[in-house]
C-alpha positions in Angstrom: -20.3 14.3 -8.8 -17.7 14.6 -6.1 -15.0 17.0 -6.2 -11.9 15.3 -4.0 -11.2 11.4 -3.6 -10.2 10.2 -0.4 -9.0 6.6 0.6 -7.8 5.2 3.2 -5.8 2.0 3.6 -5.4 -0.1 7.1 -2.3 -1.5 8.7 -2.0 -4.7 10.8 -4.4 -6.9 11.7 -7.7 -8.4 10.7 -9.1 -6.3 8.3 -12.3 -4.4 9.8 -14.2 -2.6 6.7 -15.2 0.4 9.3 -11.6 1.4 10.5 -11.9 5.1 9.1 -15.2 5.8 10.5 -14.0 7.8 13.4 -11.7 10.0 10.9 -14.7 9.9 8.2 -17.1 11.2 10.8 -14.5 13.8 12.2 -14.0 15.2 8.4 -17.7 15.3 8.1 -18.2 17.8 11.6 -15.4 19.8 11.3 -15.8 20.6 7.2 -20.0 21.1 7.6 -22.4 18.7 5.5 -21.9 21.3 2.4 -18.1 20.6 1.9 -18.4 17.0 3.0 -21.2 16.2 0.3 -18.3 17.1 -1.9 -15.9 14.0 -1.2 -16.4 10.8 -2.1 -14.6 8.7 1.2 -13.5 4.8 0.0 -11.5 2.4 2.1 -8.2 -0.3 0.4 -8.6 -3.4 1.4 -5.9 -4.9 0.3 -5.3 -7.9 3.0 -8.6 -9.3 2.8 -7.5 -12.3 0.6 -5.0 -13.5 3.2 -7.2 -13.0 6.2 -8.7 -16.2 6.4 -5.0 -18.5 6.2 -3.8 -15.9 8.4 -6.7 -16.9 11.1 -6.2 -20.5 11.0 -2.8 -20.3 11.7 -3.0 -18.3 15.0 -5.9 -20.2 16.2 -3.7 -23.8 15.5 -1.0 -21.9 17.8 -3.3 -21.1 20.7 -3.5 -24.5 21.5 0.2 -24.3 22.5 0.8 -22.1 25.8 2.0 -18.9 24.7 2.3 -15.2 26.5 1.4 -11.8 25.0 -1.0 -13.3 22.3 -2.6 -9.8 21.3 1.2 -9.0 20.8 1.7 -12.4 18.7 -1.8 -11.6 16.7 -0.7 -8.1 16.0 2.9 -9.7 14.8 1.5 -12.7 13.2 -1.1 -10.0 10.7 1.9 -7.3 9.7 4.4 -9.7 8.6 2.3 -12.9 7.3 0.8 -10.2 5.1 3.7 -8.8 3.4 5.2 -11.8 3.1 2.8 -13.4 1.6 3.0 -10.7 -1.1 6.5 -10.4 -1.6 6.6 -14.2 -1.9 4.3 -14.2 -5.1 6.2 -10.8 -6.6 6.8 -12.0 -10.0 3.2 -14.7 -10.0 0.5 -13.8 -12.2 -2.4 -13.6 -10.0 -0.7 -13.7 -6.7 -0.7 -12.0 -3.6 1.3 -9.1 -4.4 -0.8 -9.1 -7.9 -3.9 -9.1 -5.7 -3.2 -6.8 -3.5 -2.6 -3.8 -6.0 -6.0 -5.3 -7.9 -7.5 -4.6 -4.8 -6.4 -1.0 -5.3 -6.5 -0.1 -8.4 -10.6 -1.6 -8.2 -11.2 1.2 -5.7 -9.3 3.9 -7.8 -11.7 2.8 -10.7 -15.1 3.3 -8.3 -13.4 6.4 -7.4 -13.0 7.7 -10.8 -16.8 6.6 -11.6 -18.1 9.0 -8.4 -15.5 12.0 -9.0 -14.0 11.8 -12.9 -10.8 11.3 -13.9 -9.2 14.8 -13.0 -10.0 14.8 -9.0 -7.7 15.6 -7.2 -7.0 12.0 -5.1 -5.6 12.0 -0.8 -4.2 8.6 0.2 -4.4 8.0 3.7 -2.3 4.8 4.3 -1.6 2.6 8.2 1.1 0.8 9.0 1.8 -2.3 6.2 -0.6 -0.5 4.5 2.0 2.6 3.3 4.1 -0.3 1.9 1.2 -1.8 -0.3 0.6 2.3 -1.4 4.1 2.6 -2.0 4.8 -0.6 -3.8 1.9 0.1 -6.0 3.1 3.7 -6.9 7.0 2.6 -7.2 5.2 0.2 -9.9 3.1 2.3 -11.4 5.9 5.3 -11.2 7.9 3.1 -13.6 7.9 3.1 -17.7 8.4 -0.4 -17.6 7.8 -3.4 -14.5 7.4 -7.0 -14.9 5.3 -7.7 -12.0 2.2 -6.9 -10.5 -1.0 -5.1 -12.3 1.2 -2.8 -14.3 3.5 -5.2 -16.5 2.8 -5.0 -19.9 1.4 -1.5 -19.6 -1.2 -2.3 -17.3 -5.1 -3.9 -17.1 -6.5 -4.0 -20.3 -9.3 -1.7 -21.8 -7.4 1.8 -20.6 -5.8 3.6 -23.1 -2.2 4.0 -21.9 -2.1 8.1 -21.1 -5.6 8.7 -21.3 -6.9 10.7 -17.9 -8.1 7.9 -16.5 -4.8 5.7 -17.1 -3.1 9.0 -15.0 -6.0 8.8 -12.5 -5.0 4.9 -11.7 -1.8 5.5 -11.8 -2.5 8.4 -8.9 -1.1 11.0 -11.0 -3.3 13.6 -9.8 -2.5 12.2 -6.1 -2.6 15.7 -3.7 -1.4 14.7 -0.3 -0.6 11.6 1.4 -0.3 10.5 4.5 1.4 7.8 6.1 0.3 6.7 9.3 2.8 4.3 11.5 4.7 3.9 8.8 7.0 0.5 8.6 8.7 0.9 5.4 11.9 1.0 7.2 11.7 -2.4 9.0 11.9 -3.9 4.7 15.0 -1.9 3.2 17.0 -1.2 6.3 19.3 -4.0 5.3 20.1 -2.1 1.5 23.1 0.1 0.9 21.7 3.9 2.0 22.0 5.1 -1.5 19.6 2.2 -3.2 17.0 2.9 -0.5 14.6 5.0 -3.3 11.4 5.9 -2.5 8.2 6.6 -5.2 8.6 10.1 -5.9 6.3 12.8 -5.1 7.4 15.6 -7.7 8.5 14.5 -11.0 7.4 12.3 -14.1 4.0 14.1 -13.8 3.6 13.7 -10.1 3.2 16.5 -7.8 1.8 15.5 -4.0 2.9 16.3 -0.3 3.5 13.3 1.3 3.3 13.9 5.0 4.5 11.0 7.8 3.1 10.8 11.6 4.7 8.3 13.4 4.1 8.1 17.9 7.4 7.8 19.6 6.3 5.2 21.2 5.2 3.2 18.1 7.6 0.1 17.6 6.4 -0.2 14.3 5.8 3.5 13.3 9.3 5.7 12.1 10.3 8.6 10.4 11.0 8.7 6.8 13.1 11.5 6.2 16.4 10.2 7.7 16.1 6.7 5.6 18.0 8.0 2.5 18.8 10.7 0.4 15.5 9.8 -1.6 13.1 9.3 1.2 14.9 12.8 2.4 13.8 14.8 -0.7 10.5 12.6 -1.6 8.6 13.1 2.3 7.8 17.0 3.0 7.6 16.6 6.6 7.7 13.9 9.3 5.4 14.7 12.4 5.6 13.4 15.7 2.0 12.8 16.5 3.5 13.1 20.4 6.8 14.7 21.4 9.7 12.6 22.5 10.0 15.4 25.1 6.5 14.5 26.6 7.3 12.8 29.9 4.1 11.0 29.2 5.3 9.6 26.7 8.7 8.3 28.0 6.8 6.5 31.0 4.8 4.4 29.1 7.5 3.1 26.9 6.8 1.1 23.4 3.2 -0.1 22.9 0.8 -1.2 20.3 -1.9 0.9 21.3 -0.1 3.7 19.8 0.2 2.3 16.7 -3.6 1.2 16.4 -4.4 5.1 17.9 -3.5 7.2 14.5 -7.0 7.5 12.9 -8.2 9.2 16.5 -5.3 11.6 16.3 -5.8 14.9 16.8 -2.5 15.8 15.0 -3.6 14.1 12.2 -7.0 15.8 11.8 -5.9 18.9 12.0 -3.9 19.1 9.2 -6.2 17.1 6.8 -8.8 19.1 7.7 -6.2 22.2 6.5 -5.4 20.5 3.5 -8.8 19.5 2.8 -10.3 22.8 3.2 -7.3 24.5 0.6 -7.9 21.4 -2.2 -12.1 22.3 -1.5 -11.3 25.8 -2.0 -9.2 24.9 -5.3 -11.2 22.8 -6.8 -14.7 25.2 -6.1 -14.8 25.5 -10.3 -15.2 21.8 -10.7 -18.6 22.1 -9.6 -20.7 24.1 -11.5 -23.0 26.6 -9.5 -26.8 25.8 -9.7 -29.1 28.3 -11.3 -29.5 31.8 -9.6 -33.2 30.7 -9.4 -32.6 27.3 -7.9 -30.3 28.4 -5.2 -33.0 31.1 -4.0 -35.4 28.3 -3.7 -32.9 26.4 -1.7 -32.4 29.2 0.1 -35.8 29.4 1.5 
């Protein structure tokens, strides 16, 4: 059984099931086979019922001459998707229903590989730290009348049990928020009703960490949002100074916002808090036989 859960969720764009490889395969080297053998890595897909309306509609447009269509593709993905969630909010069965279905299935293959008490790291891209959020903000709440968690939430878990806290990510660790474009949906509120989920009370205790390129478009800082966001996000990083002259001469991009899972920055500090939670969470494994580990050792 695995020790630590970690999932990652994409961002914009089609969804491609093999998006974390490179940051799977980078955990995997820098922790050795030992420690890696001990998390169990799943990916959210949370878009993939929109992708095909989503596909027809840009390929109807390319009959029309139109510039920057990688631009228009990457614009068309981001906000078709949340739209087509927030349309459906209050629907049984929607999109925005879906979409936390979508999660809350991996949660429950994750509980099945690791148990109920693992300690859980979200690794969330782009629209995909909205979906995260609205899903905790939901499942945060005592009472909600929309999406998986009205009426106490999907039958057959017993409302407190450990795994009804494991779906609900109460024993969520770290996460990280990669490009994150919460911002571009609740900059039109009042400061003071900008909330975000929160990361240290009604049993939840995780460091939320935000990376966001300078020269992301669609990747900001959390911290300065509100009051909430303030107290709720440990630490923004800048995954590349603003004073990097580099940076500056290139100017706004999307590569930068597809290049988080590659980042170095990034890495680094999972691989930190990886290697702390491993060394935490040693007792949740119990040791083989002195016998047994001779042999092995052989």
């Amino acid at each position: 059984m695995a020790d630590i859960v970690i999932l990652a969720a994409p961002g914009m764009g089609a969804v491609d099931e093999s998006f974390a490889d490179p940051l799977f395969a980078a955990l995997r080297e820098g922790l050795g086979q030992e420690d890696w053998s001990r998390l169990h890595c799943d990916t959210i897909l949370c878009q993939g019922h929109l992708q095909t309306n989503i596909e027809r509609v840009f390929e109807g447009m390319q009959k029309r001459d139109m510039d920057f269509l990688r631009a228009r593709k990457f614009l068309l993905y981001g906000l078709a998707e949340s739209a087509a969630q927030m349309n459906e909010l209050q629907s049984r069965g929607g999109n925005y229903e879906k979409a936390q279905q979508a999660i809350y299935a991996t949660l429950e293959k994750a509980a099945a590989a690791a148990g109920d008490t693992a300690p859980v790291v979200l690794l969330s891209h782009s629209v995909g730290c909205v979906n995260l959020s609205n899903y905790l903000w939901d499942a945060q709440r005592p009472s909600i009348n929309h999406g998986i968690w009205r009426d106490g939430g999907p039958r057959g878990v017993h409302k407190g049990s450990a795994r009804d806290l494991f779906l609900r990510l109460k024993t969520l660790s770290h996460w990280y928020t990669l490009g994150a474009n919460n911002p571009l949906w609740c900059a039109g509120m009042p400061r003071d009703q900008i909330q975000a989920v929160t990361s240290d009370t009604r049993g939840y205790n995780f460091r939320w960490k935000n990376f966001y390129h300078p020269d992301d478009l669609f990747g900001w800082p959390l911290k300065p949002l509100s009051p909430s966001y303030n107290q709720a996000v440990y630490r923004d990083y800048e995954t590349r100074p603003l004073a990097d002259w580099g940076a500056a001469h290139w100017g706004p991009q999307l590569v930068s916002h597809d290049g988080y899972w590659n980042e170095a920055l990034v890495r680094q500090q999972l691989l930190e808090d990886l290697r702390e939670l491993l060394k935490k969470n040693r007792t949740r494994r119990p040791l083989a036989p002195a016998r047994n580990r001779a042999a092995a050792a052989v």
